[in-house]
N, C-alpha and C positions, 0 to 999 in steps of 0.2 A: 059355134066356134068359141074358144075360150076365148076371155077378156085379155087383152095385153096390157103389160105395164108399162108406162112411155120410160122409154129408150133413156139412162140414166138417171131415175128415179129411183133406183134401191140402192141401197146402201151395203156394203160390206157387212152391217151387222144382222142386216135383213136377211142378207143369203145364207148366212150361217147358221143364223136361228131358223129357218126354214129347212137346210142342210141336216139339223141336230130333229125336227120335228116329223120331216122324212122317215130316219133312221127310230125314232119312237115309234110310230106308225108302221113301218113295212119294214126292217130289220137295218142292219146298217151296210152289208152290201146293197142294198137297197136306193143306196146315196147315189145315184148316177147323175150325168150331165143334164140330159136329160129329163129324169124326173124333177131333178132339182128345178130346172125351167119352167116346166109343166107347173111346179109349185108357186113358183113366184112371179109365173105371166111373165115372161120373157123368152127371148129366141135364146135358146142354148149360147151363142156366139156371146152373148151381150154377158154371161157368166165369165169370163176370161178376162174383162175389164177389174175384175175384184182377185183374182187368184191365176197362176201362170198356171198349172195342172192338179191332178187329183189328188198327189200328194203334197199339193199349198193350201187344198180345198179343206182336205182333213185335218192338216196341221191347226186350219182355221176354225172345225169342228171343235177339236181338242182344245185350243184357248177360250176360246165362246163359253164351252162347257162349264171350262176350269175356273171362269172367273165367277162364275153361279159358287166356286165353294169358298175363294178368297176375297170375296167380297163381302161373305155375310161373318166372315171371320173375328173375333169379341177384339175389343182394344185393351185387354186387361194385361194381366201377367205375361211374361213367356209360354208358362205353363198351361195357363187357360187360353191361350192363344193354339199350342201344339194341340190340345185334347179339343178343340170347338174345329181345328183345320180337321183332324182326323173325323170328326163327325161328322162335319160336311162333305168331306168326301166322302166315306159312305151312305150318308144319306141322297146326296145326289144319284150313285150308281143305283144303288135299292129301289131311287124312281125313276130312271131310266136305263134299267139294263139293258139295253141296245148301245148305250153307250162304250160299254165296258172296252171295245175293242179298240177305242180310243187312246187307251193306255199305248199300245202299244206303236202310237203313230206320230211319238214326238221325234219332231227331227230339227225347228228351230228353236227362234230364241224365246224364252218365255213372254208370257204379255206383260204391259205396262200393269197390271194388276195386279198378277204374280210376282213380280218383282217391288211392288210395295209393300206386299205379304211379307217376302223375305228378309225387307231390308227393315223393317220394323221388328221381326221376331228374332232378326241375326243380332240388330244393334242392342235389344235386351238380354239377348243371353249372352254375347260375348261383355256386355255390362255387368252382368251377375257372376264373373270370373270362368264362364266356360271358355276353353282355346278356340280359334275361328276356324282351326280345320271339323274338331270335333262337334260342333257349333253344325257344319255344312251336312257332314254324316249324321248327324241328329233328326237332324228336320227329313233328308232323305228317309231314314228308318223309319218315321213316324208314317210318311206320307206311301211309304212300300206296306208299312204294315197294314195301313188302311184300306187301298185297294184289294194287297193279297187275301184280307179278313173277304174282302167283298165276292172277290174270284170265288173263291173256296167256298163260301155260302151260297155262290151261287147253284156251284157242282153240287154241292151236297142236295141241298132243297128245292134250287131252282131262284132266280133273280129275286128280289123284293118281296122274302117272305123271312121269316125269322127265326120261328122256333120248329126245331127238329122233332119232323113226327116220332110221336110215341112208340109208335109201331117199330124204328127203326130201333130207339133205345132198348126197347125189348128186347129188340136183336142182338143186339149189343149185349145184351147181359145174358141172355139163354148161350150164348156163344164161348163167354168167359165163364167158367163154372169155377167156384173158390177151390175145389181139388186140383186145375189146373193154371187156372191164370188167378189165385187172390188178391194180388193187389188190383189189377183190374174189377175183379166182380165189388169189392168192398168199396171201390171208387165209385162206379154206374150203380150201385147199391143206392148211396145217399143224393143223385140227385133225382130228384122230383119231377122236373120236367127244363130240360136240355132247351138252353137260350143261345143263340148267337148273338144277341144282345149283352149276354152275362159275360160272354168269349170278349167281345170286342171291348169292354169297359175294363175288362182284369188287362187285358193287354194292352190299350192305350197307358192306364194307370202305372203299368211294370216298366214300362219305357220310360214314361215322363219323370218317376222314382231314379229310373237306374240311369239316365240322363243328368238329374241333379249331382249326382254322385262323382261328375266327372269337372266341376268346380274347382277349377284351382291346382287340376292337375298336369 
């Protein structure tokens, strides 16, 4: 018989890091009442002291998660703050793609971590002359472009792997031939070997530029 854990001895952030360990191991429907129990030696019941249902449970996944990317976040510039957040959140999803469906399970208020994050990168950029609406649509786009980079890489090549087999590139160019598609063939021509690391650095880099840009107006 497994071992139990006495009866209010875990903690809110045990269940959820066991919740989020779950879903690394066995996928993220995987996250049941249940197993979640199983994981952390307790009677299923005694999980409902921490969360009202499955969607408090997740909500709870998804902060836990999130604060693994706003926590390691740099205290430097605005800038260097937007581009290390964008990082960490890809870097978190790339190591646990199970994660990913996470995204789409915010329904409260952010965590107390997430909102230091904010109110430290809002107070410097609305200090550097950006407007506080443009300011809030900023930091959104940075933090959309990051995931959406992660989705899409993941479609493409599969969760936490980076660069695009060659084989496909191939594809890619035997497909565009200069007599019908040139500006394609001349494009897949000059790269070498196809990074989604090279994707995601040109696109952080082109936001955080065309974000400065909005200064003052």
């Amino acid at each position: 018989m497994a071992k139990r854990t006495p009866r209010g001895s875990v903690t809110r952030e045990a269940v959820m890091d066991a919740a989020l360990a779950v879903a690394d191991r066995d996928g993220y429907e995987a996250v049941t009442i249940r197993a979640l129990a199983a994981e952390v030696g307790v009677p299923p019941m005694t999980l409902y002291t921490h969360f009202a249902d499955k969607a408090a449970l997740r909500e709870g996944m998804r902060e836990r998660a999130f604060e693994q990317v706003v926590t390691a976040t740099a205290e430097g510039s605005w800038q260097e703050a937007l581009e290390e957040f964008a990082g960490n959140c890809r870097a978190v999803l790339r190591a646990h793609p199970n994660w990913v469906p996470l995204l789409a399970a915010q329904t409260g208020a952010p965590s107390a971590a997430t909102l230091r994050l904010f109110e430290r990168v809002f107070d410097k950029m609305i200090a550097d002359g950006l407007p506080p609406a443009q300011t809030v649509y900023a930091v959104t786009a940075v933090l959309s472009f990051a995931s959406g980079c992660m989705l899409f890489e993941g479609l493409m090549v599969g969760a936490g792997t980076a660069p695009l087999p060659t084989a496909r590139l191939d594809l890619v160019r035997r497909l565009h031939s200069p007599d019908q598609h040139p500006g394609v063939a001349a494009a897949t021509a000059a790269v070498d070997d196809f990074s989604f690391d090279a994707v995601f650095e040109l696109g952080v880099r082109s936001l955080v530029e065309g974000i400065e840009k909005l200064r003052g107006s």
